[in-house]
Every structure is written in structure tokens, then in C-alpha cells.
VMD Tcl script that builds the backbone (N, CA, C; Angstrom):
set m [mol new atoms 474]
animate dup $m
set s [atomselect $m all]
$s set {name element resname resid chain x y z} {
  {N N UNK 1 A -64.666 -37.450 -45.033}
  {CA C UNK 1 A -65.766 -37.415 -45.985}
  {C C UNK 1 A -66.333 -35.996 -46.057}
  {N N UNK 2 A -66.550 -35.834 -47.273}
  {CA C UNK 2 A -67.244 -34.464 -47.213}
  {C C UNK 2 A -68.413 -34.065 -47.314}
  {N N UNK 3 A -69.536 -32.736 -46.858}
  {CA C UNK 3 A -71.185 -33.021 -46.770}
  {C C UNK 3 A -71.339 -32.683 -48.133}
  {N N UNK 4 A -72.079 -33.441 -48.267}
  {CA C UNK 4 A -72.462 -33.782 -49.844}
  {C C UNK 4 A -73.812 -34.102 -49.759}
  {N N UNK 5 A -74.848 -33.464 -50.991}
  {CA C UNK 5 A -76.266 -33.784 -50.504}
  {C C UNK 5 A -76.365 -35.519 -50.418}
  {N N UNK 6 A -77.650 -35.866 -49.042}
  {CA C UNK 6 A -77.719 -37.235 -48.678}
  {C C UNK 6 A -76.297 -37.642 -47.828}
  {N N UNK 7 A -75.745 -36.824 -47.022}
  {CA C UNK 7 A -74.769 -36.889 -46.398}
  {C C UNK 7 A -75.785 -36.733 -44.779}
  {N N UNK 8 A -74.992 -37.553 -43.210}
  {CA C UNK 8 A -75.883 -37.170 -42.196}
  {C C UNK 8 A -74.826 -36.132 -41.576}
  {N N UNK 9 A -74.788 -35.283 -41.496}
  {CA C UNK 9 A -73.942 -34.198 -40.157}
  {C C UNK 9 A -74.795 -33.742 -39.181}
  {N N UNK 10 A -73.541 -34.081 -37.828}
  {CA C UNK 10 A -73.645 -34.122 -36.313}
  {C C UNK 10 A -72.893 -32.659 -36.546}
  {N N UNK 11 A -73.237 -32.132 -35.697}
  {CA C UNK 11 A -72.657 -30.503 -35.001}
  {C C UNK 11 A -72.775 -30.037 -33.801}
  {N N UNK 12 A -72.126 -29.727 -32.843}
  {CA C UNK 12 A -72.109 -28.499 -32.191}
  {C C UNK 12 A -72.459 -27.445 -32.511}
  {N N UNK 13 A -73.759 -26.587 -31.782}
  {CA C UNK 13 A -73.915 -25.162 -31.817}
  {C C UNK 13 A -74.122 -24.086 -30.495}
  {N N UNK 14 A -74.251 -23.211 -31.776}
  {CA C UNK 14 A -74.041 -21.795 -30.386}
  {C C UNK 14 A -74.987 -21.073 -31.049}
  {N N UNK 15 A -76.014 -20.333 -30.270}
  {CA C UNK 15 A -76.897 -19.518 -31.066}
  {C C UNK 15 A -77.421 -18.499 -29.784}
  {N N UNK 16 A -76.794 -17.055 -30.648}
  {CA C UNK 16 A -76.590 -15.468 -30.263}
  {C C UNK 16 A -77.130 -14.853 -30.738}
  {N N UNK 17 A -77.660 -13.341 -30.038}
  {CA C UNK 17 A -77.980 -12.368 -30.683}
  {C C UNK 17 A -77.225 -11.548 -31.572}
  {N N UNK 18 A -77.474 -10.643 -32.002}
  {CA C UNK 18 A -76.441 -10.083 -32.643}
  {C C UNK 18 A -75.381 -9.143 -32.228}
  {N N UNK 19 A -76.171 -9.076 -30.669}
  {CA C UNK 19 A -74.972 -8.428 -29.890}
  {C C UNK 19 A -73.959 -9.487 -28.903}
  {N N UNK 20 A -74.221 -10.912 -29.747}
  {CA C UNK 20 A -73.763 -11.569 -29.188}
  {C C UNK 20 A -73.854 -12.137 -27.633}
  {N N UNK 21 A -75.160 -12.216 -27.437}
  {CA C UNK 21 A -75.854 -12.309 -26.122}
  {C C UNK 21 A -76.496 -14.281 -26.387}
  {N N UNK 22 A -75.732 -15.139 -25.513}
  {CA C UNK 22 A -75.865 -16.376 -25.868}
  {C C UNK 22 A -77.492 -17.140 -25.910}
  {N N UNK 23 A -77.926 -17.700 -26.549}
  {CA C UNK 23 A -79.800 -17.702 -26.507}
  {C C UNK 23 A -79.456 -19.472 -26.579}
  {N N UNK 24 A -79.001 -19.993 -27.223}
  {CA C UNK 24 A -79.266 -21.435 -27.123}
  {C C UNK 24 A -77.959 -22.118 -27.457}
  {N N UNK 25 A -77.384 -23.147 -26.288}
  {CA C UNK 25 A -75.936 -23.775 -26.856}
  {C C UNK 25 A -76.483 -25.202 -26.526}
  {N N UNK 26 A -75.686 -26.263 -27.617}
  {CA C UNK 26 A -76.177 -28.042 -27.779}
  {C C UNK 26 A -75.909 -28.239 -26.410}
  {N N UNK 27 A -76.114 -28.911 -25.521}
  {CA C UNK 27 A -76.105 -29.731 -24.945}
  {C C UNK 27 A -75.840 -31.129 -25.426}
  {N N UNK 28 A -76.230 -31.793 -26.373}
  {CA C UNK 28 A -76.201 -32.637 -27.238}
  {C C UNK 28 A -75.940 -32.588 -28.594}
  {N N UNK 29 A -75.259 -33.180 -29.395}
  {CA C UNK 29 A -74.913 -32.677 -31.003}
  {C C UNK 29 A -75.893 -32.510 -31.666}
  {N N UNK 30 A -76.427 -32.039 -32.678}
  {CA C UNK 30 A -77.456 -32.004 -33.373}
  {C C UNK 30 A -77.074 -32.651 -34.570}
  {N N UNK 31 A -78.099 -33.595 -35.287}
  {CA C UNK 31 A -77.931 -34.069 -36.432}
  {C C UNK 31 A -79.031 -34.019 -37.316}
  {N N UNK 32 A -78.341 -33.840 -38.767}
  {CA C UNK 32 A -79.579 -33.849 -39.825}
  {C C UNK 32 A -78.916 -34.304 -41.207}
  {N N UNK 33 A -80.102 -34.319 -42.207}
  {CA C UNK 33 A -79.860 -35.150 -43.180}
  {C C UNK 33 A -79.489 -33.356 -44.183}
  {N N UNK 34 A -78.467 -33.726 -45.087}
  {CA C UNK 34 A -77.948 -32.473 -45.675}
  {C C UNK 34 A -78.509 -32.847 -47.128}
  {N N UNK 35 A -79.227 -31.869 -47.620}
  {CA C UNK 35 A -79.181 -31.523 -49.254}
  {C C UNK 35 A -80.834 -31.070 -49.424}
  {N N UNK 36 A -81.087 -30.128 -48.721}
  {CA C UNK 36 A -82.137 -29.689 -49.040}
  {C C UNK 36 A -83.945 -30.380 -48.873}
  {N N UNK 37 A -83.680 -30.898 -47.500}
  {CA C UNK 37 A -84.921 -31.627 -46.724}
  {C C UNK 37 A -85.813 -31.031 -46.287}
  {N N UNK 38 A -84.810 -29.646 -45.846}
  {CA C UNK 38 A -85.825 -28.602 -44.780}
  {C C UNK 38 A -85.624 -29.259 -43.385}
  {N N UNK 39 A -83.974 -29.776 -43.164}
  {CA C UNK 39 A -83.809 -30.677 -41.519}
  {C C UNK 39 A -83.651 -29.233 -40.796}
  {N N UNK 40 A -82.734 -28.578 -41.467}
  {CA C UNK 40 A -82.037 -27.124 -40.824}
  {C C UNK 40 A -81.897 -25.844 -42.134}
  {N N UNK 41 A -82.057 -24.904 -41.303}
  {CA C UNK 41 A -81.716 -23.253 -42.243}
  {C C UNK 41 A -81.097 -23.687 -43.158}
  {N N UNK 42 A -81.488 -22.973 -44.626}
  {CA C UNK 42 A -80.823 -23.293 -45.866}
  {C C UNK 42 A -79.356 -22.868 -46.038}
  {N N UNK 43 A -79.398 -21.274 -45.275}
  {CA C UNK 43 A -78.055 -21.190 -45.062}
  {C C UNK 43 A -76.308 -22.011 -44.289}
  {N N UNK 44 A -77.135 -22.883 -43.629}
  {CA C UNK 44 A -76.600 -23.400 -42.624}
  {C C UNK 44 A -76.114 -24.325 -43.473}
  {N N UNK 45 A -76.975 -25.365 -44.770}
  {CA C UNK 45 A -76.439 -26.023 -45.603}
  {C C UNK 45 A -75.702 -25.204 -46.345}
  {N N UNK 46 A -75.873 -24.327 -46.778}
  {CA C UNK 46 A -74.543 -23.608 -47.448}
  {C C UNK 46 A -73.458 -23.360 -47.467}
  {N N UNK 47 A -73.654 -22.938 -46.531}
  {CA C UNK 47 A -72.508 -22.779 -45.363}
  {C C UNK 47 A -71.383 -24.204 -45.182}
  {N N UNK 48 A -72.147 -25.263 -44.936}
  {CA C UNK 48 A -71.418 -26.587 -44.600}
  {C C UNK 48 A -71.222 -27.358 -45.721}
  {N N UNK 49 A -71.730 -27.089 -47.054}
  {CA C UNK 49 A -71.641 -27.471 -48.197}
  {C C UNK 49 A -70.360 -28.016 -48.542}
  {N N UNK 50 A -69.872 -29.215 -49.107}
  {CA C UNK 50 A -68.411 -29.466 -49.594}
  {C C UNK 50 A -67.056 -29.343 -48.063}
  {N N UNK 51 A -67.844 -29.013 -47.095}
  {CA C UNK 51 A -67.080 -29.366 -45.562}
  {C C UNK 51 A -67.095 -30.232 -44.913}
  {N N UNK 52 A -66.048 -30.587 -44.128}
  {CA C UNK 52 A -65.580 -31.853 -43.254}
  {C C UNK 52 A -65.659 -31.330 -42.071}
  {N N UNK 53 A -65.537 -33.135 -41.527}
  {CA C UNK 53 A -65.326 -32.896 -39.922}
  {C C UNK 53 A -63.975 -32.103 -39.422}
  {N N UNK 54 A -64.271 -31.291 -38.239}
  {CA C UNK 54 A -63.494 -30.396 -37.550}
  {C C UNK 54 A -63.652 -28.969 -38.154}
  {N N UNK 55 A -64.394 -28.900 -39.464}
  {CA C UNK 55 A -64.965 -27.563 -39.820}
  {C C UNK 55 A -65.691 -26.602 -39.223}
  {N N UNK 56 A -65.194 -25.597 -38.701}
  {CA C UNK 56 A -66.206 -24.253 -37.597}
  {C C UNK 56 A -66.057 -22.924 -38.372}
  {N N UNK 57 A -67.505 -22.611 -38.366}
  {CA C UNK 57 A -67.859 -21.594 -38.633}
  {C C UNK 57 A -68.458 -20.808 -37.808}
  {N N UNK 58 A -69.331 -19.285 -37.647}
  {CA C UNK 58 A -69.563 -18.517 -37.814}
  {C C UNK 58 A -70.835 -17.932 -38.687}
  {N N UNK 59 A -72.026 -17.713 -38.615}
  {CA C UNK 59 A -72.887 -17.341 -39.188}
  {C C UNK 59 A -73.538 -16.233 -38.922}
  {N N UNK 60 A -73.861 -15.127 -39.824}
  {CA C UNK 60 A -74.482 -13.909 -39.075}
  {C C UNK 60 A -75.446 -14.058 -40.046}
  {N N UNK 61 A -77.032 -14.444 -39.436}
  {CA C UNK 61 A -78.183 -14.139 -39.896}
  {C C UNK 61 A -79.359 -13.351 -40.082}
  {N N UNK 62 A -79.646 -12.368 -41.068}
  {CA C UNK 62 A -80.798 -11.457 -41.051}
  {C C UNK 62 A -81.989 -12.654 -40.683}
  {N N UNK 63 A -82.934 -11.704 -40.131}
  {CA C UNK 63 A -84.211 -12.844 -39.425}
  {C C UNK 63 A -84.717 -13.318 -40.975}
  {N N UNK 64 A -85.108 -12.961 -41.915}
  {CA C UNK 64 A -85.425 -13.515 -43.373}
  {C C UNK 64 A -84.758 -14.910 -43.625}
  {N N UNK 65 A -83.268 -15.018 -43.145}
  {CA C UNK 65 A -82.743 -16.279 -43.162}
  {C C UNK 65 A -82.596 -17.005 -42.373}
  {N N UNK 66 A -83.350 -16.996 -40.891}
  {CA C UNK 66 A -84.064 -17.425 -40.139}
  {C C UNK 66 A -84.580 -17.712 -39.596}
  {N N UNK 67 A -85.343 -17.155 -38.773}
  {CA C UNK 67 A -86.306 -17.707 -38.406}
  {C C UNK 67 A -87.689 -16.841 -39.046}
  {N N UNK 68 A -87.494 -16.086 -39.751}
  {CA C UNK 68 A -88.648 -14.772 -40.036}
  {C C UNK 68 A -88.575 -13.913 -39.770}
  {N N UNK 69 A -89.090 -12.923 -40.324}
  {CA C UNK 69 A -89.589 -11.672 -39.833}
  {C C UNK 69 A -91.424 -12.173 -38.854}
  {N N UNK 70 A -91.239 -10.695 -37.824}
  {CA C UNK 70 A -92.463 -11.241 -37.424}
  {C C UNK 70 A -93.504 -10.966 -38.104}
  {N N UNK 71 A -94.553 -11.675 -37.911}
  {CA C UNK 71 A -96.154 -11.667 -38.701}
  {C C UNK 71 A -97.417 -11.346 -37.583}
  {N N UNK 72 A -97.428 -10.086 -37.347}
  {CA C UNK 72 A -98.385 -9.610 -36.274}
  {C C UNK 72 A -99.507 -10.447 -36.582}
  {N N UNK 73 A -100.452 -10.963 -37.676}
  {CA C UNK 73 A -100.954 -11.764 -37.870}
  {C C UNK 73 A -101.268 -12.695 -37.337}
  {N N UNK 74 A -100.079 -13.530 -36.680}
  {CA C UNK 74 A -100.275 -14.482 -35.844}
  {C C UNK 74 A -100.109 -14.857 -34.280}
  {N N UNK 75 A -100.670 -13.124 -34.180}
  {CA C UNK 75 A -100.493 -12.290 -32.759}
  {C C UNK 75 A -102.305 -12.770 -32.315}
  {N N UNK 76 A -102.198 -13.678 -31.274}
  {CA C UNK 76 A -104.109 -13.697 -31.343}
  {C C UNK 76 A -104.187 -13.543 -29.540}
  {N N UNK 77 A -105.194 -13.366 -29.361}
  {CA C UNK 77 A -105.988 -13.029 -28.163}
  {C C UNK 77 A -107.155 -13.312 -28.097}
  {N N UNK 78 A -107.476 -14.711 -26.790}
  {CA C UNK 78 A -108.541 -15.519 -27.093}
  {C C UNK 78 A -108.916 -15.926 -25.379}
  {N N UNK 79 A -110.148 -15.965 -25.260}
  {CA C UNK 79 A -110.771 -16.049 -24.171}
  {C C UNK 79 A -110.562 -17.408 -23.135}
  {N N UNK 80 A -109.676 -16.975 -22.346}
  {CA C UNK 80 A -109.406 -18.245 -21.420}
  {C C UNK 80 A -110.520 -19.185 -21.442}
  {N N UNK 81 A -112.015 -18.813 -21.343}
  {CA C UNK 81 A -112.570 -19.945 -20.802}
  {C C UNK 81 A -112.889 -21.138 -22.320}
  {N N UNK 82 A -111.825 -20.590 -23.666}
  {CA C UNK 82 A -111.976 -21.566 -24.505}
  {C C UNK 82 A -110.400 -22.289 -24.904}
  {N N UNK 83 A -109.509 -22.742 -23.353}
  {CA C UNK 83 A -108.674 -23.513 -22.798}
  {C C UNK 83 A -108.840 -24.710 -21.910}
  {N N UNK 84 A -108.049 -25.252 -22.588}
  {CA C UNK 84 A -108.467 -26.404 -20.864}
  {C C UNK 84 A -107.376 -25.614 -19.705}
  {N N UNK 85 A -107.846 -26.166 -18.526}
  {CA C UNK 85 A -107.952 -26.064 -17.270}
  {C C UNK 85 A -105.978 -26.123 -17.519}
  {N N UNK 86 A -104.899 -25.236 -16.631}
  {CA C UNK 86 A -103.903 -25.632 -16.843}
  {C C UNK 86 A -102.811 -24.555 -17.875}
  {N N UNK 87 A -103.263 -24.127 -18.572}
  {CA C UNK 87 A -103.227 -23.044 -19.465}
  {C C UNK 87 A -101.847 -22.634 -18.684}
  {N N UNK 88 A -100.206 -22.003 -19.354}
  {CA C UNK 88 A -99.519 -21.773 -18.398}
  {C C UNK 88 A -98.594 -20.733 -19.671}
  {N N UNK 89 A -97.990 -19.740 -19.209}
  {CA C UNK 89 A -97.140 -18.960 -19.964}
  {C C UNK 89 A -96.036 -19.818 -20.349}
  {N N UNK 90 A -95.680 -19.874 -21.764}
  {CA C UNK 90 A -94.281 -20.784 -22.165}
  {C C UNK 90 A -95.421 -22.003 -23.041}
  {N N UNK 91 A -96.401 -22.314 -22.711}
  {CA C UNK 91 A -97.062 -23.465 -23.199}
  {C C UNK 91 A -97.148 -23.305 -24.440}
  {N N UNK 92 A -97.040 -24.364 -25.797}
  {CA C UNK 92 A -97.282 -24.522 -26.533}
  {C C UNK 92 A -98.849 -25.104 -27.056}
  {N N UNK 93 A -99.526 -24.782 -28.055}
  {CA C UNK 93 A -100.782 -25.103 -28.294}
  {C C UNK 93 A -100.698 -25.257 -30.356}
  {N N UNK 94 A -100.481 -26.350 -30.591}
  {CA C UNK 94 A -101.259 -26.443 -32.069}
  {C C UNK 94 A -102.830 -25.766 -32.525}
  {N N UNK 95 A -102.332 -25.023 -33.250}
  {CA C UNK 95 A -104.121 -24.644 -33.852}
  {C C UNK 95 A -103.464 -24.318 -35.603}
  {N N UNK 96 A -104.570 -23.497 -35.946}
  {CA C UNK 96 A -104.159 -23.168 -37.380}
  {C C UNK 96 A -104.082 -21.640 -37.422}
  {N N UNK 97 A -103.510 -21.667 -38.998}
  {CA C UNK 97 A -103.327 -19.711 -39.005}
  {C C UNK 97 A -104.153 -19.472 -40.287}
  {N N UNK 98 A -104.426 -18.360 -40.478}
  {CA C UNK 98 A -105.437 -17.738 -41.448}
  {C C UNK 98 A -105.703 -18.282 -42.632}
  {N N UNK 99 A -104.697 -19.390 -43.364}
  {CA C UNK 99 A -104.773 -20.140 -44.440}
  {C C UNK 99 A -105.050 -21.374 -43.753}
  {N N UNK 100 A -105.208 -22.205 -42.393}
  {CA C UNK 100 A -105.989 -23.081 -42.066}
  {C C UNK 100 A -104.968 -24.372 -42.213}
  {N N UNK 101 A -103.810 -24.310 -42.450}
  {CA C UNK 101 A -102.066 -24.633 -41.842}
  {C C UNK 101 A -102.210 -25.216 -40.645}
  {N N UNK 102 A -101.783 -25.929 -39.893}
  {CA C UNK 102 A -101.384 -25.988 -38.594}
  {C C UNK 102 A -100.095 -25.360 -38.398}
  {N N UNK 103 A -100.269 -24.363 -37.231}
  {CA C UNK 103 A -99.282 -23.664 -36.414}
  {C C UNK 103 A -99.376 -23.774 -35.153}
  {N N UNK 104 A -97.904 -23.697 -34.483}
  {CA C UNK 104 A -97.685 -23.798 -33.153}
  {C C UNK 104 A -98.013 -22.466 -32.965}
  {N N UNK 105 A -98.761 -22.050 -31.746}
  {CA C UNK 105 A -98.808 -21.226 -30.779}
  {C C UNK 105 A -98.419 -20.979 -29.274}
  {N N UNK 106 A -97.233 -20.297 -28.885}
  {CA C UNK 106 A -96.951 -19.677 -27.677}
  {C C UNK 106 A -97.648 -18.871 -26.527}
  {N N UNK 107 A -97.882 -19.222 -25.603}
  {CA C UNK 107 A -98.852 -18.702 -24.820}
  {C C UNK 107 A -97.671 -17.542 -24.326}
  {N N UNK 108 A -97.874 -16.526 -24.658}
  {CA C UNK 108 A -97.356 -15.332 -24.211}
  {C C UNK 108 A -97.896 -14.541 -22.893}
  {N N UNK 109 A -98.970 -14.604 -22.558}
  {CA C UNK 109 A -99.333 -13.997 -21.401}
  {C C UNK 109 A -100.677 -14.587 -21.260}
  {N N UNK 110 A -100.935 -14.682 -19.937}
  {CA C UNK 110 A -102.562 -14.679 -19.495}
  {C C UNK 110 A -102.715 -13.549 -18.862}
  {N N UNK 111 A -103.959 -12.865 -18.820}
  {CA C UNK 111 A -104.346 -11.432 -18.455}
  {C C UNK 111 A -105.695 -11.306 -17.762}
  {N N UNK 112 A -106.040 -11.648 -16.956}
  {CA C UNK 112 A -107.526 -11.172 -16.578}
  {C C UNK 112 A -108.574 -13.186 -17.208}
  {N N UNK 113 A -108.895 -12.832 -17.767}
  {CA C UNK 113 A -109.504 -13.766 -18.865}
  {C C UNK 113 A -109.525 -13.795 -19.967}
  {N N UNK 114 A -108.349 -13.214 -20.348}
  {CA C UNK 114 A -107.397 -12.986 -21.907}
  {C C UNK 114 A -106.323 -14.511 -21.863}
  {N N UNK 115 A -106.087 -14.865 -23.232}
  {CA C UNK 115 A -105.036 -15.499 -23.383}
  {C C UNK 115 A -104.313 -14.895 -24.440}
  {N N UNK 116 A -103.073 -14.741 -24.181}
  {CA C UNK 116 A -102.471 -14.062 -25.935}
  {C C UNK 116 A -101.178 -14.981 -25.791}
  {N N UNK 117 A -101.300 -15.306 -27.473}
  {CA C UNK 117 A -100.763 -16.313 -28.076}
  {C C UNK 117 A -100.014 -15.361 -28.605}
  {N N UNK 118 A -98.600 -16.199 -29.617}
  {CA C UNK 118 A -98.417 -16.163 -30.414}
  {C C UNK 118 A -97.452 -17.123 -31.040}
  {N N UNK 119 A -98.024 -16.779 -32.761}
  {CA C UNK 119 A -97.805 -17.858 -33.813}
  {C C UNK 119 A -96.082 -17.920 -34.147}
  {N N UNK 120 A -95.504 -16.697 -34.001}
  {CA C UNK 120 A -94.325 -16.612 -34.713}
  {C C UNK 120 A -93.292 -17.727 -33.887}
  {N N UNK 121 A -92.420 -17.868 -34.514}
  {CA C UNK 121 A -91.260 -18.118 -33.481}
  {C C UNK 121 A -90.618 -17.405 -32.514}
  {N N UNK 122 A -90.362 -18.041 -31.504}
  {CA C UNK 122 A -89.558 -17.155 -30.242}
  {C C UNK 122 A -88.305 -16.099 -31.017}
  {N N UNK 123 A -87.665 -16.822 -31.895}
  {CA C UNK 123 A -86.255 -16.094 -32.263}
  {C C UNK 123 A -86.925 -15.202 -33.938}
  {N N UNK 124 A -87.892 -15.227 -34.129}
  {CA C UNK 124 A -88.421 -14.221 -35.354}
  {C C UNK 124 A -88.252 -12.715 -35.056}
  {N N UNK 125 A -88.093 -12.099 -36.420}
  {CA C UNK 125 A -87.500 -10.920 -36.151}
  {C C UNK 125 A -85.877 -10.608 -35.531}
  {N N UNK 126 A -85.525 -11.905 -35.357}
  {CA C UNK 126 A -84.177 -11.412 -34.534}
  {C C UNK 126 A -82.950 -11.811 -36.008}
  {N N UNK 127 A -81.896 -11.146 -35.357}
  {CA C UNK 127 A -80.496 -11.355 -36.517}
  {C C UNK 127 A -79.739 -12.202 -35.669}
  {N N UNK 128 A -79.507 -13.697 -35.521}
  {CA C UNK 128 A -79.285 -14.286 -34.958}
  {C C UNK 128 A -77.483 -15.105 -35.366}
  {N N UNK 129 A -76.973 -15.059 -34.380}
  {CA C UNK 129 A -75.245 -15.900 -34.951}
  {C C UNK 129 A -75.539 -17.424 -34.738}
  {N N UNK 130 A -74.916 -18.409 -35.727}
  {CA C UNK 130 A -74.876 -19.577 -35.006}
  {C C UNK 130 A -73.266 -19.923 -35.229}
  {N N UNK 131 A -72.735 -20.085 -34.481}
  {CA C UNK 131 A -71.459 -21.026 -34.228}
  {C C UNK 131 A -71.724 -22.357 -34.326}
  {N N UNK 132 A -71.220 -23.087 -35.369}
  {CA C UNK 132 A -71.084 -24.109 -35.543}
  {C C UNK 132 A -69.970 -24.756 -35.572}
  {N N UNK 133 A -69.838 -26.317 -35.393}
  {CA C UNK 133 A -68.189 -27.011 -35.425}
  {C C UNK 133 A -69.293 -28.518 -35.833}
  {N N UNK 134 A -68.789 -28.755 -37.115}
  {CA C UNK 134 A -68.695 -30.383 -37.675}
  {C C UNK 134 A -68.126 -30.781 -36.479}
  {N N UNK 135 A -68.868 -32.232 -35.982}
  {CA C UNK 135 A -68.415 -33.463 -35.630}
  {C C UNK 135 A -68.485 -34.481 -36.160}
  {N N UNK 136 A -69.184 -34.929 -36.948}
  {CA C UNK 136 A -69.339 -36.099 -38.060}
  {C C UNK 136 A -70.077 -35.836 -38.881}
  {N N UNK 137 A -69.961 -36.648 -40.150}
  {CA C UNK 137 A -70.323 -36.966 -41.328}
  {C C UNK 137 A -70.485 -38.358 -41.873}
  {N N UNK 138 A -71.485 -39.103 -42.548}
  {CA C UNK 138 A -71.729 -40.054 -42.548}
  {C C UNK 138 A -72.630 -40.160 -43.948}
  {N N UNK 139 A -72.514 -41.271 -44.437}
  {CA C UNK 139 A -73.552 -41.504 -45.479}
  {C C UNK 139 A -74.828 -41.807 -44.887}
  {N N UNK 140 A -75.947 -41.304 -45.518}
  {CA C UNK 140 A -77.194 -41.700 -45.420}
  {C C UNK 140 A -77.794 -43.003 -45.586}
  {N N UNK 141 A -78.691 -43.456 -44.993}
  {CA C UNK 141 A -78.904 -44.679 -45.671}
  {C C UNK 141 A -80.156 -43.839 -46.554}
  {N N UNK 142 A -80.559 -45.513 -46.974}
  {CA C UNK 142 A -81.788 -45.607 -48.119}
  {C C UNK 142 A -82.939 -45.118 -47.392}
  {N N UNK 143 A -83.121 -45.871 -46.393}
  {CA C UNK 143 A -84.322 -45.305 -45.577}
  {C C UNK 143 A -84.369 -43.582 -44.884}
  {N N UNK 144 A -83.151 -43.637 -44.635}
  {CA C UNK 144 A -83.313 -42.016 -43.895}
  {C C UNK 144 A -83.439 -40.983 -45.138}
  {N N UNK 145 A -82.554 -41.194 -46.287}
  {CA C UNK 145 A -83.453 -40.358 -47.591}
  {C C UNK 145 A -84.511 -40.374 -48.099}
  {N N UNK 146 A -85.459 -41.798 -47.943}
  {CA C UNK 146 A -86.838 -41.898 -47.901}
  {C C UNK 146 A -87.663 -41.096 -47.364}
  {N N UNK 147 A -86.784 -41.111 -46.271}
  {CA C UNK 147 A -87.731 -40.620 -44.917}
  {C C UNK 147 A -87.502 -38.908 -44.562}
  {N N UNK 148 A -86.557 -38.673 -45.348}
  {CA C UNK 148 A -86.211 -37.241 -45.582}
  {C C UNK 148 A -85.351 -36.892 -44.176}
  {N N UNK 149 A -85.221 -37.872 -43.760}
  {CA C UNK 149 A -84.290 -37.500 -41.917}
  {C C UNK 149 A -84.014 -38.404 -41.460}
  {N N UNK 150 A -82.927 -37.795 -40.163}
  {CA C UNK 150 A -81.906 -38.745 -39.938}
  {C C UNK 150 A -82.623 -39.808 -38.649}
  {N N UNK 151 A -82.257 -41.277 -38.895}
  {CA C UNK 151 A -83.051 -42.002 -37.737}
  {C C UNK 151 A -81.714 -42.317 -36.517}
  {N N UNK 152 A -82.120 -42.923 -35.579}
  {CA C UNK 152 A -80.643 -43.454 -34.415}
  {C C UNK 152 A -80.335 -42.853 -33.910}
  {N N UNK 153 A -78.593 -42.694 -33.411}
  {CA C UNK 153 A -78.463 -41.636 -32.282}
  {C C UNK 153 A -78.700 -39.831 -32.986}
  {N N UNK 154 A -79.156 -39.716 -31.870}
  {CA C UNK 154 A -79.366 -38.145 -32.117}
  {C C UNK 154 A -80.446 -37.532 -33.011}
  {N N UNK 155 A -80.899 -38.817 -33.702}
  {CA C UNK 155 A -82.055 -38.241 -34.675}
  {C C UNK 155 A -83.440 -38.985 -34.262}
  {N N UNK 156 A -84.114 -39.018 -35.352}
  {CA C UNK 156 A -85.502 -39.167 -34.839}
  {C C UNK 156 A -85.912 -40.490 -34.703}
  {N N UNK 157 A -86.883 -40.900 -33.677}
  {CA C UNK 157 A -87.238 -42.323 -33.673}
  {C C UNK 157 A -88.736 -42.338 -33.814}
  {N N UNK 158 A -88.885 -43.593 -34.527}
  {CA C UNK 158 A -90.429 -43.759 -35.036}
  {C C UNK 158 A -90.949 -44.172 -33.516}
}
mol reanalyze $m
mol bondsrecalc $m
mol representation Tube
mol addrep $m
């Protein structure tokens, strides 16, 4: 079968710097709903567009096509004692960004009685490879195009 929008594809990945320095490999397949959901990088559907299982590619990405460029913007520095108790480098924290959005924030360092966050993504700014290899393809159901994503193994559960 081939990915066709409302198609589900399972994959294997590999994701490198651009000097080819390994940053994140599946452990588990990844799956998403294909045709423009916003499950995964637009390129990545492009890329897999009109492809079958056992299909591997190769992707070399400017940060624009994925994850961003960075946005010093969402570089903040904020007074420990307005954290709860626990506060730890690596921690994630929901708040909002200057348009009042919810964004994830990265606790990048604690300093004295500084906290500095930041909004961007870990891999922003970077030119990142992903190696990919199709493992399946599947029709969507009714509900997972409803739902804009894939439900069951490997995908999301209510």
C-alpha cells in the first residue's frame, strides 16, 4: 500500500547532527497519521509521499524545516522563589510566550536564585538528518481522521 493522505505510517528513525553526531534513535517505531495533520515535519511527509513499506531515506534539514530557528525571545530568567519546591535542570514547565500561547519551557540552568528557562526546542537552530525506514502502512480509520491521529499500538490513547 502506498502513503497516501489519511494513510497510518510506522517508521524507524535516526536523528543526527549535521556532522552526523547521533541525537535521538526509536527505540520503538513511531507512528502517525499522513496528509497534513501536523503528526510530523512537513518535510518528512514529503519525503514519504506516494512510498511503501521497506522505503529508507535520508533527510538533511535546515533548522527552518525543523525544528526552528532559535527565538531569543523565549530565553526567560525568573526568580526561583516563583517555583515550586523541586525545580530541577532538564524539567519541563508549561507557561505562555509573548502572544499568551501556551509554551513548553526547559529549565536550562538554576543559578544562585535565578531560574533560566527556555522556550525553544532542544534541537532549534540545529540542521538536523533523520534516517528513516517505512515499516508499515495502513488505512486510517474514521475516527483517527476525526481525531487528526493515530489511536492503538504506538499511537495515542485517550
Amino acid at each position: 500500500m502506498q502513503i497516501t493522505k489519511d494513510s497510518v505510517v510506522t517508521l524507524s528513525y535516526k536523528v543526527s547532527d549535521a556532522n552526523g553526531k547521533l541525537i535521538e534513535q526509536s527505540q520503538n517505531p513511531m507512528t502517525y497519521l499522513h496528509g497534513g495533520y501536523e503528526n510530523t515535519l512537513p518535510k518528512i511527509e514529503e519525503a514519504l509521499d506516494g512510498k511503501t513499506v521497506g522505503y529508507a531515506t535520508t533527510l538533511s534539514l535546515a533548522p527552518e524545516d525543523a525544528f526552528g530557528v532559535r527565538d531569543e525571545a523565549l530565553v526567560r530568567t525568573i526568580p526561583k522563589s516563583e517555583f515550586p519546591p523541586g525545580v530541577k535542570v532538564g524539567g519541563q514547565l508549561q507557561g505562555t510566550n509573548d502572544e499568551g500561547q501556551p509554551q513548553i519551557f526547559y529549565v536550562k540552568k538554576i543559578k544562585g536564585n535565578e531560574v533560566h528557562l527556555d522556550g525553544n526546542h532542544p534541537w532549534a537552530g540545529m540542521s538536523l538528518r533523520f534516517a528513516l525506514k517505512v515499516t508499515g502502512v495502513r488505512a486510517a480509520s474514521a475516527e483517527e481522521i476525526a481525531h487528526r491521529h493515530v489511536h492503538g499500538e504506538h499511537g495515542h490513547h485517550h
